[in-house]
C-alpha positions in Angstrom: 104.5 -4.2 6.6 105.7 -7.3 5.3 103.9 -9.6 3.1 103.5 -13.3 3.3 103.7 -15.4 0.4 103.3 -19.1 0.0 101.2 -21.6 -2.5 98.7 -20.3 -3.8 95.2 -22.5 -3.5 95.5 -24.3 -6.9 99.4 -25.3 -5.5 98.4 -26.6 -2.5 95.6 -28.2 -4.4 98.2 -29.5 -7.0 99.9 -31.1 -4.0 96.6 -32.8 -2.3 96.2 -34.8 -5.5 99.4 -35.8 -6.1 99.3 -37.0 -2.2 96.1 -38.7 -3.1 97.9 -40.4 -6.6 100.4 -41.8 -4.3 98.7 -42.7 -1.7 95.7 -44.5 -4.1 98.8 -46.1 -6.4 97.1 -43.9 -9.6 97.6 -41.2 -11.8 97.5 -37.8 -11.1 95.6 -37.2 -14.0 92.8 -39.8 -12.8 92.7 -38.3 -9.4 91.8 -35.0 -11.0 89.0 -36.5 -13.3 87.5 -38.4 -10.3 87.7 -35.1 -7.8 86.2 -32.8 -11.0 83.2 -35.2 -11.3 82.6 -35.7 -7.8 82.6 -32.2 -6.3 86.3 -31.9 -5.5 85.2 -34.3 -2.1 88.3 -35.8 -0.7 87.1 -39.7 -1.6 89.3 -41.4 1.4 88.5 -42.0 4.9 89.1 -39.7 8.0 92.7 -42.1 9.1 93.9 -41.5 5.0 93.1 -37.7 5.3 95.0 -37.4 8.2 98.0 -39.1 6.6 97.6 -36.2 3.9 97.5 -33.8 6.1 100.5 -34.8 7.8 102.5 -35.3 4.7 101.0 -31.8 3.5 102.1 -29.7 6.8 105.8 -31.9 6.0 105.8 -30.3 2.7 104.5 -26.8 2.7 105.9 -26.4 5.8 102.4 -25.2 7.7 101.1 -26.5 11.0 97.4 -27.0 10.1 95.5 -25.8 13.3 92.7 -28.3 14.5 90.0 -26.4 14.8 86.5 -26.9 14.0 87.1 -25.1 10.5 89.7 -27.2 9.4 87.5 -30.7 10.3 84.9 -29.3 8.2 87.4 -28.3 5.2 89.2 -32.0 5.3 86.1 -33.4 3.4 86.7 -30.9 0.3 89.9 -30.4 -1.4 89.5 -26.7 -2.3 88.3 -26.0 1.2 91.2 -28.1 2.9 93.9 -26.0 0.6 92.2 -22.9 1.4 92.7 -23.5 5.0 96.3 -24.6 4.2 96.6 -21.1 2.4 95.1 -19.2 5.2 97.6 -21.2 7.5 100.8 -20.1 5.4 99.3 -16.5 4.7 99.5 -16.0 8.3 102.5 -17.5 9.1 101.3 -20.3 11.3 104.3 -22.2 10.3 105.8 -25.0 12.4 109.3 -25.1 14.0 
């Protein structure tokens, strides 16, 4: 059996804030801070996340599904790259 390997959560994690540095003109540094003392919520609206997400799928290479799951996890950073994970681990991948 072959076994998939990818970005692990804190990669993909890595990647979200750096997204969220460029996309909020700021350092990643201060992106961190502000997710660590707010609960790791993604601190955008729902048209921004989507932008993310799109840039994200770009970069790791993943098709995201759109499920209910995944509109839950866009609110939380570690949730969102856990479903990003879960979407490499099993190879949903897009063309």
């Amino acid at each position: 059996m072959e076994r998939v390997t990818g970005p692990t959560v804190e990669q993909i994690v890595d990647v979200v804030v750096r997204l969220l540095a460029l996309e909020r003109g700021q350092e990643e540094a201060e992106v961190r801070a502000e997710l660590e003392e707010g609960g790791w919520e993604l601190p955008i609206d729902s048209l921004r996340i989507v932008e993310i997400l799109t840039r994200l799928e770009e970069e790791l290479g993943v098709e995201i599904p759109a499920d209910v799951d995944s509109a839950r996890a866009m609110r939380s950073v570690r949730a969102f790259a856990e479903i990003v994970r879960d979407a490499v681990v099993t190879g949903d991948r897009s063309a």
